[in-house]
N, C-alpha and C positions, 0 to 999 in steps of 0.2 A: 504494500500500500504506500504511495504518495504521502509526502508529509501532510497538503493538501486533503487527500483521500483522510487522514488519518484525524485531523482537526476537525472535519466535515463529522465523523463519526463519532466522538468525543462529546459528551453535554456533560451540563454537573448532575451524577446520580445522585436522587434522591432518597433512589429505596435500595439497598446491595442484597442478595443473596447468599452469605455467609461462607460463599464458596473461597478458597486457598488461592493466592497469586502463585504460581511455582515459580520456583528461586532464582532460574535463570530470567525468568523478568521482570521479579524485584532486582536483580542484580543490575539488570540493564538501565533500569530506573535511576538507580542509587548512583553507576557508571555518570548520567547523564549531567546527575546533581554535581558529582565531586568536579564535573570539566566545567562546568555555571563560570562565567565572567565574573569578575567583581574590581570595586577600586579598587585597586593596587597589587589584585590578585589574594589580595590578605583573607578574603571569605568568612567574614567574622561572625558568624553562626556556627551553631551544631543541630545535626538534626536526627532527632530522635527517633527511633525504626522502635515501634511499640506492634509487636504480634500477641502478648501477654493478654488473653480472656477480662481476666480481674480488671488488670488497669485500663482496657477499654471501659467498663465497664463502671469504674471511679470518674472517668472523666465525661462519661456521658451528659450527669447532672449538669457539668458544669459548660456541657458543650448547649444549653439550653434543650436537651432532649432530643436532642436529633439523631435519626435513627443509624443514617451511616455509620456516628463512631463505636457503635455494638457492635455493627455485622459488618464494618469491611472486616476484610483478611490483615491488613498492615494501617495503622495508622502512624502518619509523617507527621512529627510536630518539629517545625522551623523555629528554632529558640536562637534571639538575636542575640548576642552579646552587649549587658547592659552600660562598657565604657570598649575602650581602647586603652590599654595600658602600655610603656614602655615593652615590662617583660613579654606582653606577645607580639609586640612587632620587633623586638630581639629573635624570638621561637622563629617567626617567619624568615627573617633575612638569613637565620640561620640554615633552616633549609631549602632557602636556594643554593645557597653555595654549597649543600652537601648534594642536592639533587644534580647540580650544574657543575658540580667539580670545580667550583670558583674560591680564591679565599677571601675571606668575608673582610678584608680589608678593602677589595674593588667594591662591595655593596655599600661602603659608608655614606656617600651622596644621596643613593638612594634612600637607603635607612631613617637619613637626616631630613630627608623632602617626606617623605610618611609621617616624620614624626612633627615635622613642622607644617605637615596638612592638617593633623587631627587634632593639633595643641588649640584652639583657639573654640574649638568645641565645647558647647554645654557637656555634661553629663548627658542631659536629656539630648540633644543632638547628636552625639556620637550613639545611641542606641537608635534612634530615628537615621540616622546613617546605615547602622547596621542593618537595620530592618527592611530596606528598600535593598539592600546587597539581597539579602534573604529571600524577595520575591523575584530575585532574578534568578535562582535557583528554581524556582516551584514554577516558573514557566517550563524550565526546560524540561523538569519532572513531569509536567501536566502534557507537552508531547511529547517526551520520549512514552508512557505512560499510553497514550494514542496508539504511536509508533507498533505497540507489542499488542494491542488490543486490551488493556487493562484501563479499567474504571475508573475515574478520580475524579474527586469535587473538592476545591478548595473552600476554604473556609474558614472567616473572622469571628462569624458567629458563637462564640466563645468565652469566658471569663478566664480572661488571660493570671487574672492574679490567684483563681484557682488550680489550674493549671501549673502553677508557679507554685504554688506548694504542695500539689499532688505528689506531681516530678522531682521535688528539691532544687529546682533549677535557679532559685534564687541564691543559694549558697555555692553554684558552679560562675555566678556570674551571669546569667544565661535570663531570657524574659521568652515566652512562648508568644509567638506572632504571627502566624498564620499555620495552618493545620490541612493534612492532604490525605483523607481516608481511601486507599488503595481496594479496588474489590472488583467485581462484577455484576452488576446491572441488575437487578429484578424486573423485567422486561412486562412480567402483568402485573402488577403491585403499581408500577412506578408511571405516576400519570404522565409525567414527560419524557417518556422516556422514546416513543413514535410523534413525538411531533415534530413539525418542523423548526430547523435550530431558525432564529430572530438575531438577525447583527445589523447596525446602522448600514442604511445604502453607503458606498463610498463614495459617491458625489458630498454626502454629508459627512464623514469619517474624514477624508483625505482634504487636505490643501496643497496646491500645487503652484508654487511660487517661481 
C-alpha cells in the first residue's frame, strides 16, 4: 500500500477489538518513532510501550473513559521531558561522538549552541518545546502504524497529571502529553469506522504564495 493508500485507510478508532498487534509491527512502529526529527536531534521525550492489562486499565478512569485505552493491544504514552538540563544535553553530545566515532572535543560549538538555545527558556517553555518534538514522533507513528495496517487514535483526551502519577513519570522528569492506543478496529461496534474520512478541501487547506 501507498503511503497515500495507507493514510486514506487510517481514521481514529473509536471502538478496538482486543485483538494483539504482532511484534514485528509494533517493532516497525517503534523503528519509525526512534528515526522522528526533532531540534537538535536531542528527542527529548520517552515513550512509554504499556501492553500491561492492569495499567490499561488504571489509566482508563483517567483517560475520561474511553474505550480504546482497555482494548487496544499497546498503548503509547509520549511523556515530554519536563526541562532541559545540562547533564542530558552532555548524555546526547556524548553519543554522537561515540555513534560517529568523533571526539567530543569537535562537538563543543555545537554543545554550546544547544545549550545557549534552551538557556533563555521558561521551565514551562522548555516542556512546551519538548512537547511539540513529541508530536512529531506520533505523526510518524500514526503512518508508519497505517503503513503495516494497525489501528491508532491519538489522543489529548486525558488527565495528564493522573497519568503523571499512575506512571511515576513525574519523578523521571517526564509529563504525559499525548497518548496513541495501538489495536485493530471493531468494524461493527464502531460507528465510524465505514464512513467516509472528512479533511478540508485544499483550495481551503493550502496557500500558495
Amino acid at each position: 500500500m501507498s503511503l497515500l493508500n495507507s493514510l486514506k485507510w487510517r481514521y481514529a478508532t473509536k471502538k478496538m477489538n482486543g485483538a494483539k498487534v504482532p511484534q514485528e509491527k509494533l517493532d516497525f512502529i517503534l523503528d519509525a518513532i526512534q528515526l522522528a526529527p526533532s531540534s537538535f536531534g536531542l528527542q527529548p521525550y520517552t515513550v512509554l510501550v504499556i501492553e500491561d492489562q492492569a495499567t490499561k486499565e488504571k489509566l482508563t478512569p483517567a483517560s475520561w473513559n474511553q474505550p480504546q485505552i482497555n482494548a487496544c493491544s499497546h498503548l503509547l504514552v509520549f511523556a515530554a521531558w519536563t526541562g532541559v538540563s545540562q547533564a542530558q544535553i552532555d548524555t546526547f553530545i556524548a553519543d554522537i561522538a561515540a555513534k560517529r566515532s568523533m571526539p567530543l572535543e569537535a562537538l563543543n560549538d555545537y554543545k554550546a549552541y544547544i545549550t545557549g538555545s534552551v538557556a533563555h527558556f521558561s521551565d514551562e517553555l522548555k516542556t512546551i518545546w519538548n512537547a511539540k518534538q513529541a508530536y512529531i514522533a506520533l505523526g510518524l507513528a500514526l503512518a508508519a502504524a497505517a503503513e503495516v495496517e494497525v489501528d491508532a487514535t491519538p489522543m489529548e483526551g486525558f488527565v495528564a497529571a493522573q497519568y503523571d502519577e499512575i506512571l511515576g513519570l513525574k519523578e523521571q522528569g517526564l509529563t504525559a502529553t499525548v497518548v496513541l492506543p495501538l489495536g485493530y478496529r471493531d468494524a461493527e461496534s464502531d460507528w465510524l469506522a465505514n464512513l467516509p474520512k472528512v479533511r478540508r478541501d485544499k483550495d481551503l487547506l493550502f496557500k500558495f504564495i
